[in-house]
C-alpha positions in Angstrom: 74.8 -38.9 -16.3 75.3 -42.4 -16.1 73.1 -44.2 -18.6 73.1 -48.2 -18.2 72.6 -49.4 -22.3 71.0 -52.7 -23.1 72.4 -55.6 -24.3 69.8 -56.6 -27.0 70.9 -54.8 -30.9 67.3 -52.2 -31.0 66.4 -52.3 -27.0 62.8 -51.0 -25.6 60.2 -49.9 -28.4 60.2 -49.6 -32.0 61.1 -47.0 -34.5 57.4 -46.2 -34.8 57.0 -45.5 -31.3 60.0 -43.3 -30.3 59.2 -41.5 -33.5 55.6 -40.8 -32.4 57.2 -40.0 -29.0 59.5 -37.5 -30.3 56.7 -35.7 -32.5 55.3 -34.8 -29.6 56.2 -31.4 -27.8 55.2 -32.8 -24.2 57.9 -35.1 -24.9 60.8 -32.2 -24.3 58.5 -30.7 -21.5 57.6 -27.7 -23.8 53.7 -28.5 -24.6 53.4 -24.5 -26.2 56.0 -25.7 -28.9 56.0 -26.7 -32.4 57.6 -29.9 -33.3 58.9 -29.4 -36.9 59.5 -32.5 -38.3 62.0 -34.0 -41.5 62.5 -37.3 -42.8 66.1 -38.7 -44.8 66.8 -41.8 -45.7 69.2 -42.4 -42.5 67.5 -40.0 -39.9 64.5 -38.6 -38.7 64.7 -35.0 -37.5 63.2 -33.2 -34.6 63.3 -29.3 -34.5 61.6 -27.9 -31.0 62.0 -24.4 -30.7 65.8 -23.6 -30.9 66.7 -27.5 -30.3 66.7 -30.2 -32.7 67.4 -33.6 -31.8 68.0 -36.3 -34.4 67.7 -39.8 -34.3 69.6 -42.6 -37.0 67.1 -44.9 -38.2 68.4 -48.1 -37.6 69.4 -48.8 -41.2 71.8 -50.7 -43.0 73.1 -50.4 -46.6 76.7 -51.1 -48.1 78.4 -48.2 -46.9 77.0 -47.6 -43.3 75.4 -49.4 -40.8 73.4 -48.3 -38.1 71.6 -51.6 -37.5 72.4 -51.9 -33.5 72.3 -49.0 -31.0 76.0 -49.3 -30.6 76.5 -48.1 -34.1 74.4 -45.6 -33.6 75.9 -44.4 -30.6 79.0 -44.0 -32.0 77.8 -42.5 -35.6 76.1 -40.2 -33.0 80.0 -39.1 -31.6 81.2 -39.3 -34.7 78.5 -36.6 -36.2 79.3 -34.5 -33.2 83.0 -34.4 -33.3 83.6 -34.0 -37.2 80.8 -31.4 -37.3 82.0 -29.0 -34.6 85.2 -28.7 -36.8 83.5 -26.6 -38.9 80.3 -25.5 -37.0 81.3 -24.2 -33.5 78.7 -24.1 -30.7 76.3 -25.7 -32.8 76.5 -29.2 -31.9 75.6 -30.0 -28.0 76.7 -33.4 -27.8 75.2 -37.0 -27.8 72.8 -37.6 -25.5 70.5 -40.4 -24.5 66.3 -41.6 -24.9 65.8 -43.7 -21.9 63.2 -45.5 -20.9 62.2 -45.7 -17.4 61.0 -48.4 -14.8 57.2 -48.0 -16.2 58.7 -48.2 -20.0 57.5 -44.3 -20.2 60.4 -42.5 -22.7 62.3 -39.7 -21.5 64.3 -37.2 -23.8 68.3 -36.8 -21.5 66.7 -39.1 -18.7 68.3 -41.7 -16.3 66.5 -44.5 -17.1 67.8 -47.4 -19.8 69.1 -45.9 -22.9 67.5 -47.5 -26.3 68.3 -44.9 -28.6 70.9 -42.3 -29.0 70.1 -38.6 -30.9 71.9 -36.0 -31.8 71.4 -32.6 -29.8 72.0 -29.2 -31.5 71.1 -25.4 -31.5 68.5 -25.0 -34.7 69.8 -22.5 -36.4 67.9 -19.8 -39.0 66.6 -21.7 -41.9 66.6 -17.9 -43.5 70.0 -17.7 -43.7 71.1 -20.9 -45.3 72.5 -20.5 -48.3 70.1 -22.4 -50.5 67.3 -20.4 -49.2 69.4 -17.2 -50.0 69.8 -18.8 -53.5 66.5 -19.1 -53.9 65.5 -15.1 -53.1 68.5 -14.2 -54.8 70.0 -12.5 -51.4 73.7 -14.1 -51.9 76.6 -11.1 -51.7 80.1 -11.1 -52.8 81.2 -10.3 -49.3 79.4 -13.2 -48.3 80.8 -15.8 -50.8 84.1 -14.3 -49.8 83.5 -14.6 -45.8 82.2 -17.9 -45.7 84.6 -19.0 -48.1 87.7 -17.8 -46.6 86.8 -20.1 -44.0 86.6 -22.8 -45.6 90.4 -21.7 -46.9 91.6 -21.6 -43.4 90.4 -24.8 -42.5 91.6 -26.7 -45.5 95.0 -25.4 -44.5 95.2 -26.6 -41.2 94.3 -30.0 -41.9 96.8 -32.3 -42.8 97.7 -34.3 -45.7 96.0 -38.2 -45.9 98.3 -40.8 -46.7 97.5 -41.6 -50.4 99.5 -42.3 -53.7 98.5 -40.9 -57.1 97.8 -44.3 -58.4 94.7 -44.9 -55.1 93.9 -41.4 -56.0 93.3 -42.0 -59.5 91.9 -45.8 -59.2 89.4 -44.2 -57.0 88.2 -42.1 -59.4 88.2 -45.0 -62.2 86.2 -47.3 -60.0 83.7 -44.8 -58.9 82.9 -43.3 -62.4 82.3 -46.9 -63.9 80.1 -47.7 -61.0 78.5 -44.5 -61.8 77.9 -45.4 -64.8 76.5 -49.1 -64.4 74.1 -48.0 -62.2 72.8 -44.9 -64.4 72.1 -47.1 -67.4 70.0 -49.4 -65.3 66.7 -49.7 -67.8 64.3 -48.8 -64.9 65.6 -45.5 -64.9 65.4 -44.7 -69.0 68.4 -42.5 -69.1 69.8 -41.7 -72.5 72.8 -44.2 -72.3 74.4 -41.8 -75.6 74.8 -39.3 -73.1 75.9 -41.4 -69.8 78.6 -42.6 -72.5 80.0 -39.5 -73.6 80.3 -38.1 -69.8 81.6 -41.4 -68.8 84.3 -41.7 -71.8 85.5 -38.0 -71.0 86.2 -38.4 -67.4 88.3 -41.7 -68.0 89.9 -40.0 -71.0 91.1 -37.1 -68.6 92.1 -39.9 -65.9 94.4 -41.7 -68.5 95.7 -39.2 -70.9 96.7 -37.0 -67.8 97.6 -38.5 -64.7 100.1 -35.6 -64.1 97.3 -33.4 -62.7 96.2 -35.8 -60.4 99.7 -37.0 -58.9 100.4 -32.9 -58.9 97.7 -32.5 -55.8 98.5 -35.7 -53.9 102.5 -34.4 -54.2 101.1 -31.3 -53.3 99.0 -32.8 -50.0 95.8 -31.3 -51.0 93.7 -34.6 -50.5 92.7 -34.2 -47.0 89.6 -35.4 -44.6 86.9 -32.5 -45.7 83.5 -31.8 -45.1 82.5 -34.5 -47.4 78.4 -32.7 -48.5 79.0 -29.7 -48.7 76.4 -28.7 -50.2 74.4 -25.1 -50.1 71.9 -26.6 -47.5 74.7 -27.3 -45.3 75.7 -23.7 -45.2 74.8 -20.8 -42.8 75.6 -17.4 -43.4 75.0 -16.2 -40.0 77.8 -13.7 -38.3 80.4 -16.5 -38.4 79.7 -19.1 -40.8 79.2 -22.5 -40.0 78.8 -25.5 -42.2 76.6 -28.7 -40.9 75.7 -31.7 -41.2 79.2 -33.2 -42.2 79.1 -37.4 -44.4 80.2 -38.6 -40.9 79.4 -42.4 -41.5 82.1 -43.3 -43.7 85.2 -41.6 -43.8 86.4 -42.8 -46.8 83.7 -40.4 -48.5 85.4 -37.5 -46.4 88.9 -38.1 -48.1 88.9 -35.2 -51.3 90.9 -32.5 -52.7 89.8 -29.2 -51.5 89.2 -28.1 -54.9 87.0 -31.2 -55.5 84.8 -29.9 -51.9 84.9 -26.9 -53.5 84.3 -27.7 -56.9 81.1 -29.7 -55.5 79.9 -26.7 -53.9 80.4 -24.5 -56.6 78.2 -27.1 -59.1 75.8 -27.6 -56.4 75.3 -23.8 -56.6 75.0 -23.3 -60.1 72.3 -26.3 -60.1 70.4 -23.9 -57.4 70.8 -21.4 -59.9 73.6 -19.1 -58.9 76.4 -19.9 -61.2 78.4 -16.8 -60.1 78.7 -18.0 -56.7 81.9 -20.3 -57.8 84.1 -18.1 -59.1 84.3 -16.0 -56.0 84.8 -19.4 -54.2 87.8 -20.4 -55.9 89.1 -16.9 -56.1 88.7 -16.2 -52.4 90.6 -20.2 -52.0 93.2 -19.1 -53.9 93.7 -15.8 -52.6 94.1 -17.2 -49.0 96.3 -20.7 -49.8 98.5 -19.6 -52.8 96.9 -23.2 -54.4 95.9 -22.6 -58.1 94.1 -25.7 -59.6 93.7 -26.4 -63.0 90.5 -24.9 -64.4 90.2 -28.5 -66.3 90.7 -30.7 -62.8 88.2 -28.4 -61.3 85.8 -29.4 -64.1 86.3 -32.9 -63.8 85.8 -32.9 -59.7 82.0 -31.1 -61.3 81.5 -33.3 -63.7 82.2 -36.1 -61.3 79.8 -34.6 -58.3 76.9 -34.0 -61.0 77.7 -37.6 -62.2 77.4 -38.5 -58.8 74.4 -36.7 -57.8 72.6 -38.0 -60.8 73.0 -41.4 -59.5 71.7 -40.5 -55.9 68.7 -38.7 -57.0 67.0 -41.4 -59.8 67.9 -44.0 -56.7 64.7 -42.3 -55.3 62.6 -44.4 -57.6 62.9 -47.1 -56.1 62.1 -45.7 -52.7 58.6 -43.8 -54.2 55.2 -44.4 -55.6 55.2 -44.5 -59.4 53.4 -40.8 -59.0 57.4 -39.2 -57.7 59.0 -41.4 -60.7 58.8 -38.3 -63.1 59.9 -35.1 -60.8 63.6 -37.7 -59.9 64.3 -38.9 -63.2 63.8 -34.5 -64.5 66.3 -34.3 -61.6 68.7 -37.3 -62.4 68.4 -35.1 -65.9 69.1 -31.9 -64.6 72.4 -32.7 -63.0 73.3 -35.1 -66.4 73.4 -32.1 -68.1 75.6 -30.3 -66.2 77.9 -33.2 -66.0 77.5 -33.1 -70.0 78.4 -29.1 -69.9 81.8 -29.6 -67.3 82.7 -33.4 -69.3 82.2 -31.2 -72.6 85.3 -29.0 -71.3 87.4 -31.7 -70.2 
């Protein structure tokens, strides 16, 4: 399909208007269907049926931008390529929103392209793991299937070029940033407790650096999933693990145990704490690789860290009325970091 794209940064209509357009079932020539519809902070979502098609919004912050329909177009490849790595069959391809001669919109058309989305098979929102969390329907044989997968994959991919002193810097800078940002007045956070998980994750950095040169010697830092988180999992027949951090690959570069170890906390924040044991046994089982039980506490208390910061960013993005239910969130996860930093 040969798809002419327009000079200009954000060609034909505005976000407003291909959202409205895409909202609409008529608009995928399927007026009987439902358009389900979800909003992120970098996408709008459109789920027809056994489709979904999602669009970037044309967003910029400091570590992706997605302001011009170039760099969408190519976040758009990106998101396809990196995901299908880990969920095959599920991700169609790229394709186009045109407009036509009379400006009309067209989903996969030949007219000019002004927007690029995202095509995939929807899959069972039943069987995703946080769901399966929730009504408690999470086997041992599943934890193991899925997870062996994972094991298999973080075999074959190869080592990044890093030395233990950029692996370890990383972490310094990141947890200090963490940290800044946390103690931010707006978001009254006890700073006694930010200090204490801060202090312990830089103590562990310093005191042993041995346990972080041991896995870059070992070339366990690879490029990962980079979320993977229990909404991103899908126990159907075989596996498959979505929606992939595909706009900045420096966030993709980890340890398997530290993808792993962000899984497992992720789980035990859902509440199903006994999900990450299996994980790591299955991992080890599979790849003969044995990390510390203290590193894979760090890499948790990191994530949680981590976490805390993304979710109390909301308050700045919501009414005063949402202020309460992120900063019991931002909470939630301190305490866990508190709980893994407490072992370190």
């Amino acid at each position: 399909m040969n798809n002419p794209i327009n000079p200009e940064p954000n060609p034909g209509p505005g976000l407003e208007a291909k959202v409205d357009f895409l909202s609409r079932p008529e608009s995928y020539a399927r007026p009987d269907a439902k358009v389900d519809i979800q909003e992120t902070h970098m996408s709008w979502v459109f789920m027809v049926d056994d489709l979904v098609y999602k669009m970037k919004k044309p967003v910029q912050h400091s570590f992706l931008d997605f302001s011009t329909l170039a760099a969408r177009h190519h976040d758009c490849l990106e998101e396809v390529r990196l995901n299908r790595r880990l969920a095959e069959g599920i991700y169609f391809g790229a394709v186009p929103l045109t407009e036509d001669s009379n400006q009309r919109l067209v989903v996969e058309g030949n007219g000019t392209t002004v927007e690029w989305l995202v095509k995939m098979r929807r899959l069972p929102a039943a069987r995703m793991l946080d769901r399966l969390i929730e009504r408690q329907a999470v086997s041992e044989p599943d934890v193991r299937k899925f997870s062996a997968k994972l094991a298999g994959f973080y075999q074959r991919a190869p080592a990044e070029p890093i030395t233990a002193g950029e692996y370890r810097r990383h972490f310094q800078r990141d947890i200090r940033a963490n940290h800044a940002e946390l103690l931010d007045h707006d978001y009254r956070l006890p700073s006694d407790r930010l200090n204490i998980i801060t202090d312990a994750q830089l103590a562990l950095l310093n005191k042993q650096p041995a346990l972080f040169e041991q896995r870059v010697v070992a070339k366990r830092i690879i490029e990962s999933h980079g979320d993977l988180r229990p909404e991103h999992v899908c126990l159907i027949e075989e596996p498959v693990f979505i929606d992939c951090l595909e706009f900045n690959r420096e966030f993709r570069i980890l340890d398997a145990a530290h993808e792993l170890a962000y899984l497992d906390m992720e789980c035990e924040f859902a509440g199903a704490d006994f999900i990450g044991p299996h994980i790591f046994k299955t991992y080890r089982e599979i790849t003969g690789d044995r990390p510390a039980d203290i590193l894979i506490n760090f890499y948790k208390a990191y994530r949680a860290t981590l976490r805390a910061k993304l979710a109390i960013w909301h308050i700045k993005d919501h009414d005063a009325d949402q202020h309460s239910k992120w900063i019991k969130r931002a909470m939630a996860y301190l305490q866990l970091a508190e709980k893994y930093s407490s072992a370190l």
